[in-house]
N, C-alpha and C positions, 0 to 999 in steps of 0.2 A: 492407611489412606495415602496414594500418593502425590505428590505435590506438584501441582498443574501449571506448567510453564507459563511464563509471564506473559505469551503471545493472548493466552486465553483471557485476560483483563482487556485488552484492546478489541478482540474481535468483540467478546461480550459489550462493550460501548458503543461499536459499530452494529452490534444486532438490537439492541435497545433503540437506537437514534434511528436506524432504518427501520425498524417495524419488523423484520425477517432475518434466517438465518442464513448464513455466508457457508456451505458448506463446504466449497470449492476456494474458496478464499481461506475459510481456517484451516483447510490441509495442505495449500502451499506452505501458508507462515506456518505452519507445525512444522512442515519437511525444511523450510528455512532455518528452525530454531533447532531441528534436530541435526544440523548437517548433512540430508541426503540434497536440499537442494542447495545451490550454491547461491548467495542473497545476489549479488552482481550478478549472474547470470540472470536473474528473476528476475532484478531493475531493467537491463538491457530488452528482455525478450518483452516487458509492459511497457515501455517506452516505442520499441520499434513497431511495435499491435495496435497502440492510439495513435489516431489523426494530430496533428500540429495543436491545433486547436482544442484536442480534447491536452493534450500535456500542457499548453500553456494556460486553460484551466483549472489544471492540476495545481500546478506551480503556485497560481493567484492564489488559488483558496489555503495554500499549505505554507503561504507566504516566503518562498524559496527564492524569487529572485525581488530586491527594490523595486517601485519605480521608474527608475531611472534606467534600468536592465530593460523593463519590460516595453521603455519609450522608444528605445532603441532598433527594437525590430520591426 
């Protein structure tokens, strides 16, 4: 049997918590964890696709930037 990269504990959490399966989401982070895609190019290209709003949502919930950052703008 072989041993299923760590990427798969995480989407499995995300498909339990959302109710359905990510099947386009688990094959980026598979291509991310196997090196065909490049993790930084991934972040930049999901960064520049969401509205302002949807990433400074992002941010709040994943707790990336203070308070104090977030008062800022």
């Amino acid at each position: 049997m072989s041993k299923k990269p760590q990427i798969y504990n995480e989407i499995w959490s995300m498909e339990i918590k959302e109710g359905m399966r990510r099947h386009t989401t688990e094959r980026i982070l598979l291509m991310v964890e196997e090196g065909i895609l490049d993790k930084d190019t991934v972040i930049m290209a999901c960064l520049k696709y969401m509205s302002e709003d949807e990433v400074a949502d992002m941010a709040n919930i994943n707790e990336f930037l203070d308070n104090e950052e977030q008062d800022d703008e």
